[in-house]
C-alpha positions as CSV (number, residue, x, y, z in Angstrom):
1,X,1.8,2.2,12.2
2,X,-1.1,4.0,14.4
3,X,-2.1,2.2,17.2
4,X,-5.4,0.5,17.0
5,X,-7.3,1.1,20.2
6,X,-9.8,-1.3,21.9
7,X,-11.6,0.2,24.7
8,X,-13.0,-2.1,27.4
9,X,-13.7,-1.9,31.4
10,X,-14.8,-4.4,33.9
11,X,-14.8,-4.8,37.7
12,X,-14.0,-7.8,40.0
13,X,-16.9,-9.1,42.3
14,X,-14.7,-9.1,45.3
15,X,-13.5,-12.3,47.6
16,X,-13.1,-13.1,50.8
17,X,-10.0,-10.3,52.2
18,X,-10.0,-8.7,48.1
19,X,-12.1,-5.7,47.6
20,X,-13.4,-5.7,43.9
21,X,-11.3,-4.6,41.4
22,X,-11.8,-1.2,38.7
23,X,-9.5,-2.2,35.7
24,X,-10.2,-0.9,32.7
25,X,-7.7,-2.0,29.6
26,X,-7.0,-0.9,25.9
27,X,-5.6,-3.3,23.1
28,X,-2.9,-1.7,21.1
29,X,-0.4,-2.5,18.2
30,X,2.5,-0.8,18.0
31,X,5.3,-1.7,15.5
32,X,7.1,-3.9,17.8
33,X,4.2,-6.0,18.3
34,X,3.3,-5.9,14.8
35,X,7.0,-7.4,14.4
36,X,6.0,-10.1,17.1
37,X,2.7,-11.3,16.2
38,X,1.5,-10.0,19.5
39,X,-1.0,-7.0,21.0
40,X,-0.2,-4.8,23.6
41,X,-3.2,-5.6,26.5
42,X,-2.9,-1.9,28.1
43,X,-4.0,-2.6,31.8
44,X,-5.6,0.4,33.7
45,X,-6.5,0.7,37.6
46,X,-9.2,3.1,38.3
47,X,-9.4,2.1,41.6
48,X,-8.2,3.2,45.0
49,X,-5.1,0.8,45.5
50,X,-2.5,-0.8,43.9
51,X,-3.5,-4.1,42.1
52,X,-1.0,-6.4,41.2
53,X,-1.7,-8.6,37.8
54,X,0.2,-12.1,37.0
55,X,-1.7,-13.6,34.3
56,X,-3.3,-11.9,31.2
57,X,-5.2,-14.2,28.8
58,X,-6.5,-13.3,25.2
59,X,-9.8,-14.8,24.1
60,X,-9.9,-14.4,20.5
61,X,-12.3,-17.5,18.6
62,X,-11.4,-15.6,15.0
63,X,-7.7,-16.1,15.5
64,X,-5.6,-19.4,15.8
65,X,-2.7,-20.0,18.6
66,X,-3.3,-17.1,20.4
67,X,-1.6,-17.6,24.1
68,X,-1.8,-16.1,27.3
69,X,1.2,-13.9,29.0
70,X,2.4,-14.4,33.0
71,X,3.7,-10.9,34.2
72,X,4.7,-9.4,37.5
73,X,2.6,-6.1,36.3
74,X,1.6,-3.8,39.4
75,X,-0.6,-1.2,38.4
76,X,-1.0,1.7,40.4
77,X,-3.7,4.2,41.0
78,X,-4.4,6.9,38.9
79,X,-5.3,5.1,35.6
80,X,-1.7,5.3,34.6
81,X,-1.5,2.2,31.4
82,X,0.7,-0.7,32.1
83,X,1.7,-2.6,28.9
84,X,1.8,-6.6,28.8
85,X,2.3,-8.1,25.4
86,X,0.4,-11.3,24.3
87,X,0.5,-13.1,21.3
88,X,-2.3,-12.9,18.8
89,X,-2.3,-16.3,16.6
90,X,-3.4,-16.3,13.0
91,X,-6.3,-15.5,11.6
92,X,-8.4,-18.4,11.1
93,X,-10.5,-17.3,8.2
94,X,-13.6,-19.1,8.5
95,X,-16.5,-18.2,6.7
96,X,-19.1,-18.1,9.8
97,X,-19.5,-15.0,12.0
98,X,-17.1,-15.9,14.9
99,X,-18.3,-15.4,19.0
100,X,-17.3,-12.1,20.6
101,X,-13.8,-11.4,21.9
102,X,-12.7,-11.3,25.5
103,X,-10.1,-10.5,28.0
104,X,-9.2,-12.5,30.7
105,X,-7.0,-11.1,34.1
106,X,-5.8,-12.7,37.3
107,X,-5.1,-10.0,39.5
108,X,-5.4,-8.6,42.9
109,X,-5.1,-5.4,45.2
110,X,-2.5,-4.8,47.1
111,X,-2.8,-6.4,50.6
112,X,-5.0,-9.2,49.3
113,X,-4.0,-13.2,49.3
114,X,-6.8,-14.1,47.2
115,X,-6.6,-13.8,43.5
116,X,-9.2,-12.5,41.1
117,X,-10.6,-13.8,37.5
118,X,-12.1,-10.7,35.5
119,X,-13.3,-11.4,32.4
120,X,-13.4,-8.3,30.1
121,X,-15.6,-8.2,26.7
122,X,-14.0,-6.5,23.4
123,X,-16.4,-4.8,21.4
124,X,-17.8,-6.2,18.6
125,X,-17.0,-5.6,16.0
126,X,-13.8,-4.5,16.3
127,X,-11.8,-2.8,14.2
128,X,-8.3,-3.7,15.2
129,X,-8.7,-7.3,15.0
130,X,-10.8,-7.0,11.7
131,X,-8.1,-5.6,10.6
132,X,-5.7,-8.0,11.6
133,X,-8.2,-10.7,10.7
134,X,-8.2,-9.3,7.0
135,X,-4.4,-8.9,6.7
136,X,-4.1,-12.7,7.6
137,X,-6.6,-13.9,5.4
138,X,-5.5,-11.6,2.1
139,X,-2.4,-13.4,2.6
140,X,-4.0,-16.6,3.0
141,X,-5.8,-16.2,-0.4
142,X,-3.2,-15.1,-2.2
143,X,-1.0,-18.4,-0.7
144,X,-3.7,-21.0,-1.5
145,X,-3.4,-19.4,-5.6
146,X,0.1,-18.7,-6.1
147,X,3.5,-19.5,-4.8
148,X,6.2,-16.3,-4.8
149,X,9.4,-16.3,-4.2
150,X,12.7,-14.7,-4.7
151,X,14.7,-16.1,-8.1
152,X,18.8,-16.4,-7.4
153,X,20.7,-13.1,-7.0
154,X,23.5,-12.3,-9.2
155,X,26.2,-9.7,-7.6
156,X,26.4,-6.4,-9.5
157,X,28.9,-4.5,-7.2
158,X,28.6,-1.3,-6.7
159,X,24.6,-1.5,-9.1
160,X,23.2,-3.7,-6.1
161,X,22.1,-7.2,-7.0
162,X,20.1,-8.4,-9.7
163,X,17.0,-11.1,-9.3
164,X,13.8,-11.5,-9.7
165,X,10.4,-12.3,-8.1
166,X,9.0,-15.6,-9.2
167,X,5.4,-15.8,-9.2
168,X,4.1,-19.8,-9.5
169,X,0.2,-21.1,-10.1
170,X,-0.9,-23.7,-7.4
171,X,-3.1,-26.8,-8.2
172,X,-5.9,-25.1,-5.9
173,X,-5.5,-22.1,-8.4
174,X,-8.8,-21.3,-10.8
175,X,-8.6,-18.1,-13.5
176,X,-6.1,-15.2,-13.9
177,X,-3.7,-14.2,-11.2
178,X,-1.8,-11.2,-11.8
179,X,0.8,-9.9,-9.2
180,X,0.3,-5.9,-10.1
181,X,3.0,-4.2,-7.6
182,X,6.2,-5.1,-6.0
183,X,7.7,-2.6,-3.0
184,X,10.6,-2.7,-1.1
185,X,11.4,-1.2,2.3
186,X,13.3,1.3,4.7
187,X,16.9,-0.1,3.6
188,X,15.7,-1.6,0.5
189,X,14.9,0.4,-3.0
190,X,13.3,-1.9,-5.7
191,X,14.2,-1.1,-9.9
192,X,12.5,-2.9,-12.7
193,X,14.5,-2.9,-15.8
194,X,11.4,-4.5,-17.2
195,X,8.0,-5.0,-16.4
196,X,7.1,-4.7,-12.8
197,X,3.4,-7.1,-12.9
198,X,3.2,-10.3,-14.5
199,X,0.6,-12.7,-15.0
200,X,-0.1,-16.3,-14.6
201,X,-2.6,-18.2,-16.2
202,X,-3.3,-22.1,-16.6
203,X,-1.9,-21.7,-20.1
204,X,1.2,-20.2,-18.7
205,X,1.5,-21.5,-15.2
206,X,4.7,-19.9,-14.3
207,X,6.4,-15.9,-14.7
208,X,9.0,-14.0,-13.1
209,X,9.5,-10.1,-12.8
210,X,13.4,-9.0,-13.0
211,X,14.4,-6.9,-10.1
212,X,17.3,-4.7,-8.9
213,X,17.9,-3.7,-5.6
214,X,20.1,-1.1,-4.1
215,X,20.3,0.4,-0.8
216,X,17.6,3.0,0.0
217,X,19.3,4.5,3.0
218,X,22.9,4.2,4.4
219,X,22.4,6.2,7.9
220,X,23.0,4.6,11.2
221,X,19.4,5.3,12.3
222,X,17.7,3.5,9.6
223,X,19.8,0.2,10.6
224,X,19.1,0.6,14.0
225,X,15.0,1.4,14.2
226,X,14.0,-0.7,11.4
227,X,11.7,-3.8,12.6
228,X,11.1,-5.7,9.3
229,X,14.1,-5.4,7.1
230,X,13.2,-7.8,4.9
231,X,9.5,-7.9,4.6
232,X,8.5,-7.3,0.6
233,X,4.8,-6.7,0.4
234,X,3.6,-7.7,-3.1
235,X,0.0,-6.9,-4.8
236,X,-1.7,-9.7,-6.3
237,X,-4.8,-9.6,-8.2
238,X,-7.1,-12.3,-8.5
239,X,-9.3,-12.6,-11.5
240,X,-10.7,-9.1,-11.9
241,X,-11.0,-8.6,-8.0
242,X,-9.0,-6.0,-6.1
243,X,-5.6,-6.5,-5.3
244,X,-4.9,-8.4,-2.0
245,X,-1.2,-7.4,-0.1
246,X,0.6,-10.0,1.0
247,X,4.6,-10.2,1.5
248,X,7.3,-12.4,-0.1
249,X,8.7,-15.1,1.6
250,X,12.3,-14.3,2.4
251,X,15.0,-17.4,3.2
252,X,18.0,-17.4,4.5
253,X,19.6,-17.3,0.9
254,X,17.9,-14.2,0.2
255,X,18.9,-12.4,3.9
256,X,22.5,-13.4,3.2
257,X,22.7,-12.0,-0.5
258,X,20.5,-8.8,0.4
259,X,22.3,-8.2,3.9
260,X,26.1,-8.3,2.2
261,X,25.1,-6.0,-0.5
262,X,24.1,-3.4,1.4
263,X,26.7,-3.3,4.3
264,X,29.6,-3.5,1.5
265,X,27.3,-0.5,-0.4
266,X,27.1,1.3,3.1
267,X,30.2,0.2,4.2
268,X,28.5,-1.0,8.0
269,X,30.0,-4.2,9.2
């Protein structure tokens, strides 16, 4: 994924034997801390010293559970970026306008006793967490209407396994919801012998979509870099609106039938 970039700048007032501060920090997602529910908070000192940062602290009033990170970050001069990770929460979807993003940062210059409190403003809006506002809350709608899940796997040596995706209407559920596209991942490729969208209605509250999955790729490199092995996003269509992604749950069931196929496929341990 490309980083989403945040751009944002503040400067401490100054206290007592701590001259003011010149930070300046970027918020960034890369796939490790898409992985992680977190953001990267990219710390930047502008200024003429060294400033040492132990506490970074998201604001974030459109997102649930988000919670601040301690770190033993020093940041030296020069503007060169210092990564600390924090997590994000989940998006709380409510239907008012939320209040502005922010930043918090205890920090100091090197030299100083006395900490500093900068509080640093996102801009608004802001794409990155409209982004990861929207992914939370396509998934939200697409929970509140339906209930997926993986059907019981049947062992078809060296063809893979064979199951299927089980798509269930929930009581909070109103019209036609149709789950259009299925897609596997970086180890796992996805065949339909059949049909590959179904649709559930209150007539017919229940359908599932036979599946076959195989290993995609075999190499050392893909086992080592992938991040979501078994993340399944899945396209479902509400009424006549646009598909929303969301991703199939995955239990421990699944992991263990999916996992054994394709290390005795790839013959990895």
């Amino acid at each position: 994924m490309l980083p989403g970039l945040l751009l944002l700048a503040g400067c401490g007032a100054g206290t007592g034997d701590s001259p003011p501060l010149d930070l300046s920090v970027t918020a960034e997602q890369w796939r490790v801390h898409e992985v992680n529910r977190q953001l990267a908070i990219a710390l930047h000192n502008n200024g003429p010293v060294p400033v040492q940062v132990r506490r970074v602290e998201p604001v974030l009033p459109s997102f649930d559970g988000e919670t601040p990170a301690d770190t033993d970050a020093v940041l030296p001069v020069g503007g060169l970026r210092v990564d600390v990770p924090v997590p994000f929460g989940t998006g709380g979807c409510a239907p008012t306008q939320a209040a502005p993003s922010q930043v918090i940062v205890d920090a100091r210059p090197e030299g100083a006793t006395a900490w500093q409190r900068v509080t640093l403003d996102l801009p608004n809006p802001n794409p990155l967490l409209d982004k990861l506002l929207a992914i939370d809350c396509a998934a939200q709608k697409v929970r509140e209407s339906v209930t997926l899940r993986f059907g019981s796997w049947q062992d078809l040596g060296a063809g893979g396994v064979r199951g299927s995706l089980v798509a269930e209407r929930t009581a909070a559920a109103t019209g036609t919801i149709r789950v259009t596209e299925l897609d596997g991942n970086v180890l796992y490729r996805l065949a339909f012998p059949g049909s590959v969208a179904a649709e559930v209605t209150a007539a017919q509250p229940a359908a599932a979509i036979d599946i076959v999955v195989t290993p995609l790729r075999c190499d050392p490199h893909a086992f080592a870099e992938v991040k979501k092995p078994f993340e399944f996003p899945v396209h479902v269509a509400l009424d006549d609106a646009e598909p929303l992604v969301s991703t199939v749950p995955v239990d421990e069931d699944d992991k263990s039938a999916l996992d054994t196929m394709l290390r005795r496929i790839c013959k990895v341990p």
